[in-house]
PDB file of N, CA, C and O in Angstrom:
ATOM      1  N   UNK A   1     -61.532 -48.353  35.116  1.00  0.00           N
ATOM      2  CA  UNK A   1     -61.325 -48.601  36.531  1.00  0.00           C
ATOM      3  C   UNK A   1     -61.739 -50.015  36.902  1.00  0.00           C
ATOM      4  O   UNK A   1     -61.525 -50.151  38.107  1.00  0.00           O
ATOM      5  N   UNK A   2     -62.303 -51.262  36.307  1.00  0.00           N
ATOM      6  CA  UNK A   2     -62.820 -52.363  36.015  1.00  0.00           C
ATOM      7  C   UNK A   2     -61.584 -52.833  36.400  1.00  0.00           C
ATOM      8  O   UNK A   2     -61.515 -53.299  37.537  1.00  0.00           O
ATOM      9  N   UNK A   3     -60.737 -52.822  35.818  1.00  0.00           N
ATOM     10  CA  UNK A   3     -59.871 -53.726  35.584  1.00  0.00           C
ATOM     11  C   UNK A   3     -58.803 -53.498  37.192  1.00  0.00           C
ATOM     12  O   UNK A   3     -58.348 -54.462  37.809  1.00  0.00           O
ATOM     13  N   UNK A   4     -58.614 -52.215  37.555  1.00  0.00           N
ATOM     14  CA  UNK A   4     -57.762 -51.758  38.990  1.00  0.00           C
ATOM     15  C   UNK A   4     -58.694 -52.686  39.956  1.00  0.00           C
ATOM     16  O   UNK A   4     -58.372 -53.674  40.615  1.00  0.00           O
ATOM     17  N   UNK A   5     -59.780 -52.128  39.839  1.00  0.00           N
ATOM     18  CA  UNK A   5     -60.825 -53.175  41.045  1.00  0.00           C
ATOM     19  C   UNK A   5     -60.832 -54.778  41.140  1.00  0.00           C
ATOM     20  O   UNK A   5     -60.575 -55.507  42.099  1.00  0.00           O
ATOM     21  N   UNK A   6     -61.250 -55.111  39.697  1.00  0.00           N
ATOM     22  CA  UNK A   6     -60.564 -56.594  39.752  1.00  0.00           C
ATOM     23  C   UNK A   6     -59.491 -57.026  40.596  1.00  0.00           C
ATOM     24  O   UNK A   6     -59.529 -57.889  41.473  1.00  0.00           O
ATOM     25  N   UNK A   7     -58.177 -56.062  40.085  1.00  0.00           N
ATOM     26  CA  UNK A   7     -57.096 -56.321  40.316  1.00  0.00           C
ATOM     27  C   UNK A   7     -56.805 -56.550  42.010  1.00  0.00           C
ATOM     28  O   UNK A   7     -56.198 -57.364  42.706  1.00  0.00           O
ATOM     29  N   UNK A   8     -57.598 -55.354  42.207  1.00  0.00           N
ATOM     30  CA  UNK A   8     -57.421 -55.226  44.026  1.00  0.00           C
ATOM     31  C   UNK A   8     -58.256 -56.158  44.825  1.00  0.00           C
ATOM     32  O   UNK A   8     -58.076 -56.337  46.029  1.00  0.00           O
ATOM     33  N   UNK A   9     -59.145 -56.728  44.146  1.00  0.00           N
ATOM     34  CA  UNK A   9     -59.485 -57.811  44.683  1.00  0.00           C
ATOM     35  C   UNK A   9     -59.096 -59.177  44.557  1.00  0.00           C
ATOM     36  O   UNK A   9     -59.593 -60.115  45.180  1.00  0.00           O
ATOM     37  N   UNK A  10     -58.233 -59.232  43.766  1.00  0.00           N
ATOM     38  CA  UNK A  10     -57.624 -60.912  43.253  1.00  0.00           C
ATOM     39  C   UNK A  10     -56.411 -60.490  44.360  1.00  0.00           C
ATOM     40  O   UNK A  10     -56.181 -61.393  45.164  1.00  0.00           O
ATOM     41  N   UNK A  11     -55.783 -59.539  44.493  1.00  0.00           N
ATOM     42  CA  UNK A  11     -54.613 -59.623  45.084  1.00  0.00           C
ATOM     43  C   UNK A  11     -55.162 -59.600  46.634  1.00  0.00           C
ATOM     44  O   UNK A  11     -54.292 -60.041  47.386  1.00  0.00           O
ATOM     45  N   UNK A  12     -55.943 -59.346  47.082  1.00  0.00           N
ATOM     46  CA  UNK A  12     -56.583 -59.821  48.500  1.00  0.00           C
ATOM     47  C   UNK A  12     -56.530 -61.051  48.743  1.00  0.00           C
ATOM     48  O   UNK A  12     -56.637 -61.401  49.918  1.00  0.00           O
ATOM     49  N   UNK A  13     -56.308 -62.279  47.462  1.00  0.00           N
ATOM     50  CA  UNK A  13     -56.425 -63.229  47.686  1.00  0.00           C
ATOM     51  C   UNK A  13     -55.340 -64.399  47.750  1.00  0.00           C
ATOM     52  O   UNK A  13     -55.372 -65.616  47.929  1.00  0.00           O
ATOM     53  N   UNK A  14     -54.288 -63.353  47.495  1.00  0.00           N
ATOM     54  CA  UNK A  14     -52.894 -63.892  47.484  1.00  0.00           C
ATOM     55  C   UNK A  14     -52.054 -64.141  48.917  1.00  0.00           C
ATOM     56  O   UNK A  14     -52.098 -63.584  50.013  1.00  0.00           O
ATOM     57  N   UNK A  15     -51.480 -64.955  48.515  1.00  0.00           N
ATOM     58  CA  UNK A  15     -50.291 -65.378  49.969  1.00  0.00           C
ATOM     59  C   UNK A  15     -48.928 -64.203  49.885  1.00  0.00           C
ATOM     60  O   UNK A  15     -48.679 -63.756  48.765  1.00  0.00           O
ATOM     61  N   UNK A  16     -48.171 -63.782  50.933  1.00  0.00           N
ATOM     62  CA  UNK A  16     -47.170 -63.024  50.815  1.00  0.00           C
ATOM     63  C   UNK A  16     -46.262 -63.394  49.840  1.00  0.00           C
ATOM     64  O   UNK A  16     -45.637 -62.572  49.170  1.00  0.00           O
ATOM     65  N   UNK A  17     -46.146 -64.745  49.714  1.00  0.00           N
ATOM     66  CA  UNK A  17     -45.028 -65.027  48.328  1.00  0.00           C
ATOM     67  C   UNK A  17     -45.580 -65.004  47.142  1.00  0.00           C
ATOM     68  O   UNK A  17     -44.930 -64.992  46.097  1.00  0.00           O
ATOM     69  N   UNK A  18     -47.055 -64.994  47.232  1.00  0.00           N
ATOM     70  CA  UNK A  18     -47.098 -64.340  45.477  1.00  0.00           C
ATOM     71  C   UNK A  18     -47.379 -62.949  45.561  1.00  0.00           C
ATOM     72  O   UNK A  18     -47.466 -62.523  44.409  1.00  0.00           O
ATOM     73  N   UNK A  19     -47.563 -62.034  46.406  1.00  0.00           N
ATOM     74  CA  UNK A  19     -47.182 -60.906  46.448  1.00  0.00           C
ATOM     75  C   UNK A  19     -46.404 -60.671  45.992  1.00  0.00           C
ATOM     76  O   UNK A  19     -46.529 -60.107  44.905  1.00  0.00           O
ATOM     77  N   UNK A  20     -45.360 -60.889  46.412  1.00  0.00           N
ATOM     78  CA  UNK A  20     -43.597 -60.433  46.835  1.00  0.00           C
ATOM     79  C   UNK A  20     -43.557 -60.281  44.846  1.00  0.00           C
ATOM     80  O   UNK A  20     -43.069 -59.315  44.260  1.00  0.00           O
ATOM     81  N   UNK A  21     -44.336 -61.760  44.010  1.00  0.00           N
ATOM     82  CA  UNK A  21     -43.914 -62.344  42.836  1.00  0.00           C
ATOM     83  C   UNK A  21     -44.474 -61.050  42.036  1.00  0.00           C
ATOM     84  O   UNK A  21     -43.864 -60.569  41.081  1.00  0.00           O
ATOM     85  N   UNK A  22     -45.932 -60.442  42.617  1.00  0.00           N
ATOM     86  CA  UNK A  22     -46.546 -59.636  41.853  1.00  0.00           C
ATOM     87  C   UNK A  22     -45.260 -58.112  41.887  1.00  0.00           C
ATOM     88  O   UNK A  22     -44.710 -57.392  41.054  1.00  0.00           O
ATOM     89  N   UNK A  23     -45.280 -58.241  43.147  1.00  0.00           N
ATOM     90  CA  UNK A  23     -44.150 -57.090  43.175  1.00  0.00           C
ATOM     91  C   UNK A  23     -43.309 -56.544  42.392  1.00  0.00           C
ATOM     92  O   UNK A  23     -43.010 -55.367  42.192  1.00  0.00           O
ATOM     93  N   UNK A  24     -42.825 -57.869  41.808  1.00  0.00           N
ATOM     94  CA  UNK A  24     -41.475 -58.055  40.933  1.00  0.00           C
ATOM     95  C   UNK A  24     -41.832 -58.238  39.825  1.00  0.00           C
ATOM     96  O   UNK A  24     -40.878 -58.342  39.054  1.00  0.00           O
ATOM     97  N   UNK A  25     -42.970 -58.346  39.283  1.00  0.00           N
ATOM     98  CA  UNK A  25     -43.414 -58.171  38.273  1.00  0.00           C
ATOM     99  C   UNK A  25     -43.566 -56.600  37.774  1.00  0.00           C
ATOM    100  O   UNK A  25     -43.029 -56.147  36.763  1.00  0.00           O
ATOM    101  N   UNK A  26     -44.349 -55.914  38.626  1.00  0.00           N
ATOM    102  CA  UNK A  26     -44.502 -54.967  38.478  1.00  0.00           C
ATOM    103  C   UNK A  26     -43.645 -53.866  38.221  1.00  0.00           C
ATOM    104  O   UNK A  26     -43.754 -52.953  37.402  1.00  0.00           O
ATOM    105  N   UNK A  27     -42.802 -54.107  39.038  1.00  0.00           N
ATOM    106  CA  UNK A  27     -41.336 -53.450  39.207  1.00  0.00           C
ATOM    107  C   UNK A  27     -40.535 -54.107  37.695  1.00  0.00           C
ATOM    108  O   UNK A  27     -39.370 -53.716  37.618  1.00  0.00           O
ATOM    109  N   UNK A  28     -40.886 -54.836  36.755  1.00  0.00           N
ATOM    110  CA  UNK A  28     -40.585 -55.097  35.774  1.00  0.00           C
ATOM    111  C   UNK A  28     -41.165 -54.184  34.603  1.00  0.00           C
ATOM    112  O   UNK A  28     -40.635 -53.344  33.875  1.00  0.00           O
ATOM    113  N   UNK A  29     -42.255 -54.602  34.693  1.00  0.00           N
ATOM    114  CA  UNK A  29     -43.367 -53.712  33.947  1.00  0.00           C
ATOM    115  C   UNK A  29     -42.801 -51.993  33.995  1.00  0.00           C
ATOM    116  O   UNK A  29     -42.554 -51.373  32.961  1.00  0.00           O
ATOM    117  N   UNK A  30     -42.683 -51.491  35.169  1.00  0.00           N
ATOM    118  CA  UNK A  30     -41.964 -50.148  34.904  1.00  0.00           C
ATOM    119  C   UNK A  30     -40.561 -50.187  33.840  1.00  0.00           C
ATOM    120  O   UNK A  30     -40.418 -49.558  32.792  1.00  0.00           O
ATOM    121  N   UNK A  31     -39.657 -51.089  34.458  1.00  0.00           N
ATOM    122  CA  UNK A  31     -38.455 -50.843  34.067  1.00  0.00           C
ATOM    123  C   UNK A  31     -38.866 -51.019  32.474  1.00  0.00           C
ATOM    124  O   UNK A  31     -38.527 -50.090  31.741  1.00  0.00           O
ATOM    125  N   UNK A  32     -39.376 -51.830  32.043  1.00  0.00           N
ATOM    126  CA  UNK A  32     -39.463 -52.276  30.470  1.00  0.00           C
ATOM    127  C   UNK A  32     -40.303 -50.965  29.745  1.00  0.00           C
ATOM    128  O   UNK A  32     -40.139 -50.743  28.546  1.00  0.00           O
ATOM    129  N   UNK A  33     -41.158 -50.172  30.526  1.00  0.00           N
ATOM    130  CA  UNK A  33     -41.557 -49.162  29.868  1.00  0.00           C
ATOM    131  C   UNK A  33     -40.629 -48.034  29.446  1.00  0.00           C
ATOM    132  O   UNK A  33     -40.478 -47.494  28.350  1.00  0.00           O
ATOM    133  N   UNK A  34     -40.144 -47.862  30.435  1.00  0.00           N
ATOM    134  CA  UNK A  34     -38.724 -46.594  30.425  1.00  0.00           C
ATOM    135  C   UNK A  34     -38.348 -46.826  28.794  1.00  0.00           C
ATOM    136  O   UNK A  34     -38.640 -46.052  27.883  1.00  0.00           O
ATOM    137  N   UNK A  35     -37.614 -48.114  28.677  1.00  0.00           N
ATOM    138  CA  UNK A  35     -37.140 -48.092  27.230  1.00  0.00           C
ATOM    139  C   UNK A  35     -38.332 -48.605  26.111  1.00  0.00           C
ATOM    140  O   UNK A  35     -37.903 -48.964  25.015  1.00  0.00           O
ATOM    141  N   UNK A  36     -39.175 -48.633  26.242  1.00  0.00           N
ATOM    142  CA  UNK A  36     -40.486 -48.790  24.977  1.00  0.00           C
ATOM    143  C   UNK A  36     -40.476 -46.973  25.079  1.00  0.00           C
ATOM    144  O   UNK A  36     -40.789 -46.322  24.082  1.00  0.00           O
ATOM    145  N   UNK A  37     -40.203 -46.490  25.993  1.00  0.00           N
ATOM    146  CA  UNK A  37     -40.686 -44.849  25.279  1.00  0.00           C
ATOM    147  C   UNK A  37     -39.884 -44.164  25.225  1.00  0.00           C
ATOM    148  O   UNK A  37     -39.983 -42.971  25.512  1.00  0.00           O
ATOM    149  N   UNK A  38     -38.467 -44.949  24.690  1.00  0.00           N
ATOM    150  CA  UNK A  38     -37.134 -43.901  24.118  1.00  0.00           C
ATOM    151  C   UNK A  38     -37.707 -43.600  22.811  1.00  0.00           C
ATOM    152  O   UNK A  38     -38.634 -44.221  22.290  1.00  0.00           O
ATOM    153  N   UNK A  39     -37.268 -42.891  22.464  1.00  0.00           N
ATOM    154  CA  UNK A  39     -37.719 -42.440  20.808  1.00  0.00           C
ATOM    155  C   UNK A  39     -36.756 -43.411  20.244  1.00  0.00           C
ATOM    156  O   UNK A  39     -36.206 -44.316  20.871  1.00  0.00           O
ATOM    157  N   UNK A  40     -36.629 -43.156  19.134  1.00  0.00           N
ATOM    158  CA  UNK A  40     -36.096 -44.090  18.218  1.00  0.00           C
ATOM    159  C   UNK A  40     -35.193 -43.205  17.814  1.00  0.00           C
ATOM    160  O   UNK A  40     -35.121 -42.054  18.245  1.00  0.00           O
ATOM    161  N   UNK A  41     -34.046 -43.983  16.485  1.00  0.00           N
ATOM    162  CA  UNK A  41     -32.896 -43.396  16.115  1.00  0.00           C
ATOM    163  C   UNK A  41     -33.298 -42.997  14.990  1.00  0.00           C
ATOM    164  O   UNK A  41     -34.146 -43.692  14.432  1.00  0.00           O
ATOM    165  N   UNK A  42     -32.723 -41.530  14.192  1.00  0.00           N
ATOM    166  CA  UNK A  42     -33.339 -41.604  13.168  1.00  0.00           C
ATOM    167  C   UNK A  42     -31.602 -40.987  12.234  1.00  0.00           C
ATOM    168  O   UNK A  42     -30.837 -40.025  12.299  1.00  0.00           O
ATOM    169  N   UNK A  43     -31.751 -42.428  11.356  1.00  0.00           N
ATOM    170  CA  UNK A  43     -30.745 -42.261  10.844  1.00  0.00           C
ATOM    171  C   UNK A  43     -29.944 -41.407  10.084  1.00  0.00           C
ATOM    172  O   UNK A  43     -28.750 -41.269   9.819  1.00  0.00           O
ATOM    173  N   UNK A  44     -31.196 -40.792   9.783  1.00  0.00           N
ATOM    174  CA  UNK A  44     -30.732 -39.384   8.550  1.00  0.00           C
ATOM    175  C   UNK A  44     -30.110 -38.208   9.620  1.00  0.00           C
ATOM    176  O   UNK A  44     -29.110 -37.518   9.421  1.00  0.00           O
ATOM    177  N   UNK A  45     -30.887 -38.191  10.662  1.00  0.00           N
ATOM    178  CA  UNK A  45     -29.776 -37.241  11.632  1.00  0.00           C
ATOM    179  C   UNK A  45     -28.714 -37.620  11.952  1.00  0.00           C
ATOM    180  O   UNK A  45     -27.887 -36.782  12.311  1.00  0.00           O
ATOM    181  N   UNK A  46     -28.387 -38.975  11.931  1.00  0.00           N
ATOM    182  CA  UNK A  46     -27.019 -39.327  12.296  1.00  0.00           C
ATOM    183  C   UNK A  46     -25.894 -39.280  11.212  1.00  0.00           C
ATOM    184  O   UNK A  46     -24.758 -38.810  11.267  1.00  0.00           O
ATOM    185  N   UNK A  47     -26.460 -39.811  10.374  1.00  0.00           N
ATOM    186  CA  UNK A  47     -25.390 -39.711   9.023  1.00  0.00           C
ATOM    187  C   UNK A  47     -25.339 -38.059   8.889  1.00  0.00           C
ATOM    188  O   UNK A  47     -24.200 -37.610   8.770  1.00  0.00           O
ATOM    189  N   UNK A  48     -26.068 -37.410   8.892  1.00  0.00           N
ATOM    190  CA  UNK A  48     -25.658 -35.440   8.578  1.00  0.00           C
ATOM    191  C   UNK A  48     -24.964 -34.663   9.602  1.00  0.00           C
ATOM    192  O   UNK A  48     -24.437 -33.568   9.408  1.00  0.00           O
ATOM    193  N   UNK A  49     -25.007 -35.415  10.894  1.00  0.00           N
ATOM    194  CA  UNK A  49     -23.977 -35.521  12.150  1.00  0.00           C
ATOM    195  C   UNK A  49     -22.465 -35.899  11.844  1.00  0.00           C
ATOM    196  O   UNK A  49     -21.400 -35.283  11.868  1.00  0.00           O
ATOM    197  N   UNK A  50     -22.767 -36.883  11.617  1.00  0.00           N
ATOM    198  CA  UNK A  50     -21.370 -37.554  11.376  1.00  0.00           C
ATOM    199  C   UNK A  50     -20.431 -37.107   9.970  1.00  0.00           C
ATOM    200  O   UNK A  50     -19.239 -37.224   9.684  1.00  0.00           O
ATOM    201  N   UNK A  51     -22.021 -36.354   9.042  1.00  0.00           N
ATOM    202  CA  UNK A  51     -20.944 -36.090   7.966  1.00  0.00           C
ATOM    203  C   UNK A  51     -20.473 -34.645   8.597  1.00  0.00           C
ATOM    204  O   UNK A  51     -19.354 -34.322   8.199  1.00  0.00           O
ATOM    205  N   UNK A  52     -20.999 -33.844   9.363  1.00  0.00           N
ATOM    206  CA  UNK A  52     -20.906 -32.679   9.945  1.00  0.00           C
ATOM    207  C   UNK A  52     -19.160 -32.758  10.716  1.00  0.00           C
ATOM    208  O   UNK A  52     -18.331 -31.891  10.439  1.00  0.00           O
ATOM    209  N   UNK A  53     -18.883 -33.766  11.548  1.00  0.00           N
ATOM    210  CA  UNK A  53     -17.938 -33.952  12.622  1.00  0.00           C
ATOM    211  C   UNK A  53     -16.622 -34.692  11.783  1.00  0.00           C
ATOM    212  O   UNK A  53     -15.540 -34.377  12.278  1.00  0.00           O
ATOM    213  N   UNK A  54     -16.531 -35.613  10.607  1.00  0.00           N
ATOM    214  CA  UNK A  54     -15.823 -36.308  10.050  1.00  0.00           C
ATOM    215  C   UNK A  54     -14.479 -35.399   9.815  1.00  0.00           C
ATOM    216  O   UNK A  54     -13.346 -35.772  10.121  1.00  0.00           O
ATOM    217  N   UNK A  55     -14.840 -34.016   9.158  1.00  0.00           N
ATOM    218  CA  UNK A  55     -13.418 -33.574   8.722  1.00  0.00           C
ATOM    219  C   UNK A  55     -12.545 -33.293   9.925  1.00  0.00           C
ATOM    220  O   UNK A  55     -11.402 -33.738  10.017  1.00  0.00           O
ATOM    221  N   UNK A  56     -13.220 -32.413  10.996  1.00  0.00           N
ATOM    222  CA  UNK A  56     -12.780 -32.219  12.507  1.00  0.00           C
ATOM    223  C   UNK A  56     -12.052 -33.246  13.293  1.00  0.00           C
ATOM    224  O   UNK A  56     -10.918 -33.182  13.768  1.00  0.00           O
ATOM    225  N   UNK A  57     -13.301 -34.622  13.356  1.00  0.00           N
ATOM    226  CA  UNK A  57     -12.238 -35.642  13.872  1.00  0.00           C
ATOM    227  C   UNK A  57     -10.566 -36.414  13.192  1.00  0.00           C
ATOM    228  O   UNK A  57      -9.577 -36.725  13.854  1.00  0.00           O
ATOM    229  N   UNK A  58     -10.796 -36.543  11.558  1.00  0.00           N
ATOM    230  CA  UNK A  58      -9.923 -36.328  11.055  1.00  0.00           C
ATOM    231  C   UNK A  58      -8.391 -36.304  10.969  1.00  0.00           C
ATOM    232  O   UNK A  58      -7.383 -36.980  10.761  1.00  0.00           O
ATOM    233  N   UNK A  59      -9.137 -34.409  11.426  1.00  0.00           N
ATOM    234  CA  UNK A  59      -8.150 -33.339  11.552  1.00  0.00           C
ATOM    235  C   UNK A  59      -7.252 -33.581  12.861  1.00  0.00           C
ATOM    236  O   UNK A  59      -6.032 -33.491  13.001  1.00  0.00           O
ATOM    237  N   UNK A  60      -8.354 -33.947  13.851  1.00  0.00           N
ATOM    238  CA  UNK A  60      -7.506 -34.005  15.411  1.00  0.00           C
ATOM    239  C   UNK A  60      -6.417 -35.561  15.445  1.00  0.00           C
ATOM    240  O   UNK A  60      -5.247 -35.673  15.811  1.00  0.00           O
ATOM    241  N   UNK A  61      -7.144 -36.341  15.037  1.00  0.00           N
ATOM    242  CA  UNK A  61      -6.176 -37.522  14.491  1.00  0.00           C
ATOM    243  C   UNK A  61      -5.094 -37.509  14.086  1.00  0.00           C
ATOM    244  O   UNK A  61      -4.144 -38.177  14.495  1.00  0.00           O
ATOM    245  N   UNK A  62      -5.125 -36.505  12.971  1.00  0.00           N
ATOM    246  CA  UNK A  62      -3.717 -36.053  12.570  1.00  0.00           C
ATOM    247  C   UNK A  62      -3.124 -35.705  13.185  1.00  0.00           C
ATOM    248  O   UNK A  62      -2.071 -36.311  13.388  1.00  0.00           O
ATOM    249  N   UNK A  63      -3.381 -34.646  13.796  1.00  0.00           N
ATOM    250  CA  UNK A  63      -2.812 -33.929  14.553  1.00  0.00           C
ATOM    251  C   UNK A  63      -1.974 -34.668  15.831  1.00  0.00           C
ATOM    252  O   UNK A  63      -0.779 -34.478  16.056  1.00  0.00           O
ATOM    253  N   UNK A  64      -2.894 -35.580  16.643  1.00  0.00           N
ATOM    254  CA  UNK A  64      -2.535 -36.450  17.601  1.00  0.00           C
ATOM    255  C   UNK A  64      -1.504 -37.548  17.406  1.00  0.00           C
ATOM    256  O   UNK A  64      -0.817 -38.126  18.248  1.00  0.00           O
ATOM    257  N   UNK A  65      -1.599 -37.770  15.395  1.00  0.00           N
ATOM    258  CA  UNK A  65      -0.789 -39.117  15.507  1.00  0.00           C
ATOM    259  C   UNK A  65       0.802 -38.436  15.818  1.00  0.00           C
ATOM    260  O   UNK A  65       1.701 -38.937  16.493  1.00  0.00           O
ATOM    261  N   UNK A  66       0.799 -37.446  15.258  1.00  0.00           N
ATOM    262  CA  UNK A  66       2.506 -37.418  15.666  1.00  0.00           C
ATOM    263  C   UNK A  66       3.499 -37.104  17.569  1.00  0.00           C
ATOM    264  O   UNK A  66       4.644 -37.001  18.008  1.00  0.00           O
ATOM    265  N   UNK A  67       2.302 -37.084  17.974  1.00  0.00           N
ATOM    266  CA  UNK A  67       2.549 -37.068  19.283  1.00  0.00           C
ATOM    267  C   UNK A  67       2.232 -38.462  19.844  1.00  0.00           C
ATOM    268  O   UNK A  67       2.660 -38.851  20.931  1.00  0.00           O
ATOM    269  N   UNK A  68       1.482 -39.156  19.060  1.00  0.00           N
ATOM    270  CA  UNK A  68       1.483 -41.002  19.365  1.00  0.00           C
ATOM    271  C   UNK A  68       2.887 -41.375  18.756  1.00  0.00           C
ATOM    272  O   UNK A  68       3.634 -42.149  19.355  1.00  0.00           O
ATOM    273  N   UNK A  69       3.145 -40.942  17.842  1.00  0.00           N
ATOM    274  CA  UNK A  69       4.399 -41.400  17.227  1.00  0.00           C
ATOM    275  C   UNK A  69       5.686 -41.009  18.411  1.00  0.00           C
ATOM    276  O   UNK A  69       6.488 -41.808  18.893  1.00  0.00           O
ATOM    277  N   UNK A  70       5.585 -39.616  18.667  1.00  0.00           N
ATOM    278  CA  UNK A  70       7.041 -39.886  19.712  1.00  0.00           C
ATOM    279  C   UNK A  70       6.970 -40.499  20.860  1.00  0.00           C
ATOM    280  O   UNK A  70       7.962 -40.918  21.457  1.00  0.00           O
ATOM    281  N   UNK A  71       5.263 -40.649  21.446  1.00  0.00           N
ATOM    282  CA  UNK A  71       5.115 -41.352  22.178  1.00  0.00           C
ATOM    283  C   UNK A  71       6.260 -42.700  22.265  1.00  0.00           C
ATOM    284  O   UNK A  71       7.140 -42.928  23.095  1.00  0.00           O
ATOM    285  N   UNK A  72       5.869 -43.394  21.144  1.00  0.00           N
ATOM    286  CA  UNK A  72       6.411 -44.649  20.735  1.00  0.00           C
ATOM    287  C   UNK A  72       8.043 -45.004  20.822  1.00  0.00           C
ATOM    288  O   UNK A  72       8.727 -45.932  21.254  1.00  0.00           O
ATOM    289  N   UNK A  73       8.275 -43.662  20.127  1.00  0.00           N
ATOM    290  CA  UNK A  73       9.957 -43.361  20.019  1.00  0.00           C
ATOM    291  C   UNK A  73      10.272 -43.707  21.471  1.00  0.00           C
ATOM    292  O   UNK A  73      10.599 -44.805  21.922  1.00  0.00           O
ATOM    293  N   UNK A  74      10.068 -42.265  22.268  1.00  0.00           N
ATOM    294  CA  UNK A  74      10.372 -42.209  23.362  1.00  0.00           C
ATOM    295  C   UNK A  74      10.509 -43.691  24.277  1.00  0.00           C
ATOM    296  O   UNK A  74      11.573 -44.095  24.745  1.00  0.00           O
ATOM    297  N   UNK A  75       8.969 -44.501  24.432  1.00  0.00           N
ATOM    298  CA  UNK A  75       9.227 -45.732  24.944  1.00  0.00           C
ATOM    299  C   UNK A  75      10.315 -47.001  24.190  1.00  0.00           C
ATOM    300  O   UNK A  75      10.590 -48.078  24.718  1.00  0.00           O
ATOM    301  N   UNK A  76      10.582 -46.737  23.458  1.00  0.00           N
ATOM    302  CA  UNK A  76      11.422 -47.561  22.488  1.00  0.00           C
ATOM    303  C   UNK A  76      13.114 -47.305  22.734  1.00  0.00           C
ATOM    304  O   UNK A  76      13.967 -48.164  22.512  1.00  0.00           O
ATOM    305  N   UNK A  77      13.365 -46.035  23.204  1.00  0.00           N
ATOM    306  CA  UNK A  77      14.449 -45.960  23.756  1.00  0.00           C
ATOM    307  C   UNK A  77      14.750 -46.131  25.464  1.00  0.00           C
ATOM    308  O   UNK A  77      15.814 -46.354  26.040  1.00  0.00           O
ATOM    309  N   UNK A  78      13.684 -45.979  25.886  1.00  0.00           N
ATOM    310  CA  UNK A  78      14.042 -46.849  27.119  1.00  0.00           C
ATOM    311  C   UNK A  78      14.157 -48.445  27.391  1.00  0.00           C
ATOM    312  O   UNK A  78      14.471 -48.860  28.507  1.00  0.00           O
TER     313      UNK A  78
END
């Protein structure tokens, strides 16, 4: 609690524009925490994901290209 008390007393001693500065600092200090406490990526779940989803997506690809293909037709004759 040393350090809050300090704090509240140095800022008694400030002008409104370094307020405003502390403000925006602070309001920094939050935002930058948010992402210091994302977890991290962990790659081995992603690669056993992706090997999980690969044949599926694939599959729908295939499936989709031939309807991209008349897509194509179709605009090609107009």
């Amino acid at each position: 609690m040393a350090v809050k008390g300090h704090l509240v007393k140095e800022l008694d001693t400030l002008g409104e524009h370094q307020l405003r500065e502390v403000e925006e600092y602070v309001a920094f200090l939050k935002f930058r925490s948010r992402f210091m406490a994302l977890p991290s990526v962990d790659e081995e779940e992603l690669t056993k994901l992706y090997g999980e989803f690969a044949e599926e997506d694939r599959q729908l690809a295939e499936e989709g290209i031939a309807d991209y293909t008349n897509g194509l037709a179709k605009e090609d004759k107009q």
